[in-house]
MMTF fields as JSON, N, C-alpha, C and O atoms, coordinates in Angstrom:
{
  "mmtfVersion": "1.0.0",
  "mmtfProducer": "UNKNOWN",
  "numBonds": 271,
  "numAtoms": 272,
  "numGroups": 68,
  "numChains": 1,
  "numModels": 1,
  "chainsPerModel": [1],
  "groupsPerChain": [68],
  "chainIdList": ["A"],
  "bondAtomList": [4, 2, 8, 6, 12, 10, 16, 14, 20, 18, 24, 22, 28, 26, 32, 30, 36, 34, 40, 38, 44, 42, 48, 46, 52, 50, 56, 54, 60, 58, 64, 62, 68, 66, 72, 70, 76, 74, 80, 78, 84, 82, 88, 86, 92, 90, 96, 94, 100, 98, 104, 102, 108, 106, 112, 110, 116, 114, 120, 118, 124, 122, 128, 126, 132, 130, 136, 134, 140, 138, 144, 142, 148, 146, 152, 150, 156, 154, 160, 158, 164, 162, 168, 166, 172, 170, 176, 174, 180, 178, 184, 182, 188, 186, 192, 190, 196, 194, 200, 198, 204, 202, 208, 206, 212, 210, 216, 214, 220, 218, 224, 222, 228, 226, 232, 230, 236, 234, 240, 238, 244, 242, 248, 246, 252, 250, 256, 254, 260, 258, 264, 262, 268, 266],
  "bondOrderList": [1, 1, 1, 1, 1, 1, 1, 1, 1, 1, 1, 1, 1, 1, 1, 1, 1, 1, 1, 1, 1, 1, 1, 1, 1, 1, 1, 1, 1, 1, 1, 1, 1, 1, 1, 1, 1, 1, 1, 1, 1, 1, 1, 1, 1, 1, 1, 1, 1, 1, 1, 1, 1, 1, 1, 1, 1, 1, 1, 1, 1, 1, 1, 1, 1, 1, 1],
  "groupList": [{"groupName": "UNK", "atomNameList": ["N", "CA", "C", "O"], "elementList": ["N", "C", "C", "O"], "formalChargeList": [0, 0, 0, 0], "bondAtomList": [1, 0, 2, 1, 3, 2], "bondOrderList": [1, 1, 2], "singleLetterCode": "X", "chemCompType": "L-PEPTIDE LINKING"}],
  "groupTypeList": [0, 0, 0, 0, 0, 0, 0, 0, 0, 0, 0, 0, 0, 0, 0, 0, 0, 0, 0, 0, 0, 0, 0, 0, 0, 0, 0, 0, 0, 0, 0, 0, 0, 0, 0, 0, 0, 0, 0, 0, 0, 0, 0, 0, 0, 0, 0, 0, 0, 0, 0, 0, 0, 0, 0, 0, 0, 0, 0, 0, 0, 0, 0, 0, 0, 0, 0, 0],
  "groupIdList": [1, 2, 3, 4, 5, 6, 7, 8, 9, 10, 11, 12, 13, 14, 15, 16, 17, 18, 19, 20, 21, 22, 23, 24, 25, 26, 27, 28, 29, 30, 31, 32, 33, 34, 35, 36, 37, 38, 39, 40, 41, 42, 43, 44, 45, 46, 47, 48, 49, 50, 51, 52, 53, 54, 55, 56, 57, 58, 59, 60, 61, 62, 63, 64, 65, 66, 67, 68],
  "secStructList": [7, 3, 3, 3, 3, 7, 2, 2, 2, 2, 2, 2, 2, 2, 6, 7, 7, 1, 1, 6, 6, 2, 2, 2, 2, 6, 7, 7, 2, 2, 2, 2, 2, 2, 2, 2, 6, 6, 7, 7, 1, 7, 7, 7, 2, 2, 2, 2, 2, 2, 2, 2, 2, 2, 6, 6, 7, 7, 6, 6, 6, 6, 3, 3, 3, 3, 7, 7],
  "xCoordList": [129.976, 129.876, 128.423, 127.425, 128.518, 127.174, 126.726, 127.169, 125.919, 125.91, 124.525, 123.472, 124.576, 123.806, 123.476, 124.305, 121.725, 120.882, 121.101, 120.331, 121.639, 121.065, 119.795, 119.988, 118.562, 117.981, 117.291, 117.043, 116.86, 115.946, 116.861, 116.275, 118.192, 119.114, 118.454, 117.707, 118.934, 119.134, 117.848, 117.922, 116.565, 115.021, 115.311, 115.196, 115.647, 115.647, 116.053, 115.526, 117.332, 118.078, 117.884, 118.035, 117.29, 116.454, 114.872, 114.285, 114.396, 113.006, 112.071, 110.921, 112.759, 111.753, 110.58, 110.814, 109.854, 108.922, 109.571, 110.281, 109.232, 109.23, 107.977, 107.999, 107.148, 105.857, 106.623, 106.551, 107.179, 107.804, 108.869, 109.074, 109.864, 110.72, 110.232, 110.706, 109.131, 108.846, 108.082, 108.064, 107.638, 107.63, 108.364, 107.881, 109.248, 110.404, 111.473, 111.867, 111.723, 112.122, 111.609, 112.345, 109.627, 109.196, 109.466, 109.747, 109.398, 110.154, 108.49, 108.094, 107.788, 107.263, 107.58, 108.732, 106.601, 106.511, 107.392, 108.522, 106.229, 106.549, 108.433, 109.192, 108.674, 110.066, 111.025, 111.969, 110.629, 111.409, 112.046, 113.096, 110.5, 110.283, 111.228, 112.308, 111.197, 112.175, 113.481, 114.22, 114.12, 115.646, 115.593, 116.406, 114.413, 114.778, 115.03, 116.035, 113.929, 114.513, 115.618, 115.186, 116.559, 117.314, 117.415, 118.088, 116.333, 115.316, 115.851, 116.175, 115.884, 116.622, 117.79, 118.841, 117.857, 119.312, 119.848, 120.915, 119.474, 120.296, 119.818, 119.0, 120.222, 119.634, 120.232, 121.273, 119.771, 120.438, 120.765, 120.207, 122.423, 122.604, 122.398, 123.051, 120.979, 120.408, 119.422, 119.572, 118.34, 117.534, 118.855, 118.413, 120.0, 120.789, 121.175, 121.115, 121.679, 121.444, 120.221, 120.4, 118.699, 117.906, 117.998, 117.857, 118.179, 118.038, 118.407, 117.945, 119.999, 121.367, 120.887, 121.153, 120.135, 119.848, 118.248, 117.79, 117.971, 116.506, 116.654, 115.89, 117.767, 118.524, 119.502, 119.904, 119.874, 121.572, 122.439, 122.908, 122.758, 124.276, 124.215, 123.578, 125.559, 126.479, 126.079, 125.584, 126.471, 125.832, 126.901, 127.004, 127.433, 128.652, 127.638, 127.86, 126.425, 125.746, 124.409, 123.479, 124.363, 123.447, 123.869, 123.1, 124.904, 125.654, 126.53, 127.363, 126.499, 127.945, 127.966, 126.975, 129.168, 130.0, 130.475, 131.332, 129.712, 129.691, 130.333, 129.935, 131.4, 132.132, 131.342, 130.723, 131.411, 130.755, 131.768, 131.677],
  "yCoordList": [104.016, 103.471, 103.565, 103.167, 104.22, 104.01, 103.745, 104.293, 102.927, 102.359, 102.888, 102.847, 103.268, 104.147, 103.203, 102.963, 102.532, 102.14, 102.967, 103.905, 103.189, 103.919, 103.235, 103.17, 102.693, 102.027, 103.024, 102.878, 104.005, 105.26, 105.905, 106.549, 105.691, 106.393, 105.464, 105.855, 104.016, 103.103, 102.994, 102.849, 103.11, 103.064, 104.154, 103.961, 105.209, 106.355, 106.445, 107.075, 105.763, 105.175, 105.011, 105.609, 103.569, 102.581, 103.03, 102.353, 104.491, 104.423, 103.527, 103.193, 103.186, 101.619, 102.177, 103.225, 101.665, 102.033, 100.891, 99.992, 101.007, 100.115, 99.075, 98.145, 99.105, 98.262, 97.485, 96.263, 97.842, 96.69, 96.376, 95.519, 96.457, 95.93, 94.866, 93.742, 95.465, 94.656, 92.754, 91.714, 92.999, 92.13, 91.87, 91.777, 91.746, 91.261, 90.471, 89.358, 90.801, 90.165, 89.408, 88.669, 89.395, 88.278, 89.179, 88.411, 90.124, 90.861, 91.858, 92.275, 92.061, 92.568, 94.205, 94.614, 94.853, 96.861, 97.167, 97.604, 96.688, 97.379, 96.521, 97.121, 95.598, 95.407, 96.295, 96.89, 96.325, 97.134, 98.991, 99.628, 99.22, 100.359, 100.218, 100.709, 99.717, 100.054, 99.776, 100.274, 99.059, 99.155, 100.288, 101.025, 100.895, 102.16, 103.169, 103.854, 103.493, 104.754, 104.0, 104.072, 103.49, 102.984, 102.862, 103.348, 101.874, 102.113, 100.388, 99.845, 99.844, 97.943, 97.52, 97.869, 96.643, 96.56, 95.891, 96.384, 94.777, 93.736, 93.73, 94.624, 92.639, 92.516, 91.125, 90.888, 90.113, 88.713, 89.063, 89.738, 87.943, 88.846, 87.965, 88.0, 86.816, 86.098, 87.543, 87.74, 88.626, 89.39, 90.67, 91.499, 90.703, 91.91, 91.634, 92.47, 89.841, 89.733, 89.715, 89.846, 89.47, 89.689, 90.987, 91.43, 91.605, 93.34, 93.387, 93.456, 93.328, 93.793, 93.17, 93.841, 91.95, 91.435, 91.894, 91.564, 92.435, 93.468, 94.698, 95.258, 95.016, 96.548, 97.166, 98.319, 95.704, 95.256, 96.042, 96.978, 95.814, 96.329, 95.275, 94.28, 96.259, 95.385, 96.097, 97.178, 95.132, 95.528, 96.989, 97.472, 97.341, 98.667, 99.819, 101.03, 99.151, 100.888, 100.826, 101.585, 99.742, 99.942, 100.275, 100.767, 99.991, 99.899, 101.034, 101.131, 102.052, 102.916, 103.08, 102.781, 103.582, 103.27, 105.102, 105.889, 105.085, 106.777, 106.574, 105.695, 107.276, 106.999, 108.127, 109.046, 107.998, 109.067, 110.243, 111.299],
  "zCoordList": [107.188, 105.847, 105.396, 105.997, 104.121, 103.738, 101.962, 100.953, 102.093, 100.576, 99.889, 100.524, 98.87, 98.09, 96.823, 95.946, 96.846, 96.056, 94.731, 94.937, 93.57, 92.499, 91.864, 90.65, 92.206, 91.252, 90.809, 89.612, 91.268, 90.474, 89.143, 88.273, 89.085, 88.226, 87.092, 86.195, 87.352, 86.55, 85.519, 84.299, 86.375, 85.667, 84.848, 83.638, 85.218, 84.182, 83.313, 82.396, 83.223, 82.262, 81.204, 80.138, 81.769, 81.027, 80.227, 79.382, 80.851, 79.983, 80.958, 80.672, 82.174, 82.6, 83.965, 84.567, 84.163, 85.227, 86.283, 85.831, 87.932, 88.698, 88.559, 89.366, 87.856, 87.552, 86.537, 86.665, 85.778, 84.697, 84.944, 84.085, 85.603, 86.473, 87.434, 87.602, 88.068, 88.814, 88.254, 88.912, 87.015, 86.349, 85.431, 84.303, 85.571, 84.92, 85.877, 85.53, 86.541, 87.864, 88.699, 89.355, 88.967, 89.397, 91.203, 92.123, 91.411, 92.886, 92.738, 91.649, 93.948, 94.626, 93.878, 93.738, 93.535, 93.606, 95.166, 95.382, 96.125, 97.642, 98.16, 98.921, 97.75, 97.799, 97.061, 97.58, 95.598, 95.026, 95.33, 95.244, 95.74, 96.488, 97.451, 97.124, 98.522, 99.344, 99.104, 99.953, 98.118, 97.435, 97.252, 97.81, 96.234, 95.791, 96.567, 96.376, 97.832, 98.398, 99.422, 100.573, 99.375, 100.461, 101.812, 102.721, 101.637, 103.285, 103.238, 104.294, 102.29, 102.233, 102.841, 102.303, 104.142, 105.023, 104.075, 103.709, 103.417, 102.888, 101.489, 101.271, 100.037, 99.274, 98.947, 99.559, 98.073, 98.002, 96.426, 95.561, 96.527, 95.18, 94.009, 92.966, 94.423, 93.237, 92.575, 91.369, 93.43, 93.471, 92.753, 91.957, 93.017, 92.442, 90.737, 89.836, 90.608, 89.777, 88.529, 87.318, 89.404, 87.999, 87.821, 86.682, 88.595, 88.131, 87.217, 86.078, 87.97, 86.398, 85.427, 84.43, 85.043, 83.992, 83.057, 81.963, 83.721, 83.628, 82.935, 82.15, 83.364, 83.308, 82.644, 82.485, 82.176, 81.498, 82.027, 81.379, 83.17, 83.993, 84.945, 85.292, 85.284, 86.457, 87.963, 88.281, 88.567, 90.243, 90.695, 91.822, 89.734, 90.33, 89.634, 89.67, 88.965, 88.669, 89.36, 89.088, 90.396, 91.018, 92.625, 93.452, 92.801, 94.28, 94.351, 93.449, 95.394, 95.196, 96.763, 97.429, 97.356, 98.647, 98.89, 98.491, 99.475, 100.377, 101.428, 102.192, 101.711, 103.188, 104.053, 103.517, 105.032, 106.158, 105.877, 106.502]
}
C-alpha cells in the first residue's frame, strides 16, 4: 500500500508557494517539505485540515491510494 502526498499538485493549483502556505497554516517550510516530497509517515488530520482550508479542498485532493 502506498499513499501519494499531492501537495505539489495542489500549490500549483492554487498559484501558492510553500512559503505562503506555510504561513497560513502556522506549519513549519521544513515540515511542509517533507509532506511534500512524501518522505512524511504520518500527518494529524487537525494539520490536513488547515491545509484543505488554505487550499480550499478536501483531503481526497491531497491524499491518493496507489496499490503496489
Amino acid at each position: 500500500m502506498r499513499i501519494v502526498v499531492n501537495l505539489e499538485v495542489m500549490l500549483a493549483k492554487r498559484n501558492m508557494r510553500l512559503n505562503e502556505l506555510s504561513q497560513l497554516v502556522g506549519i513549519s517550510i521544513q515540515n511542509l517539505s517533507i509532506l511534500k516530497t512524501g518522505k512524511a509517515k504520518a500527518i494529524r488530520f487537525s494539520t490536513l485540515a488547515l491545509i484543505c482550508e488554505a487550499l480550499e479542498c478536501q483531503p481526497g485532493d491531497l491524499l491518493e491510494y496507489l496499490p503496489e
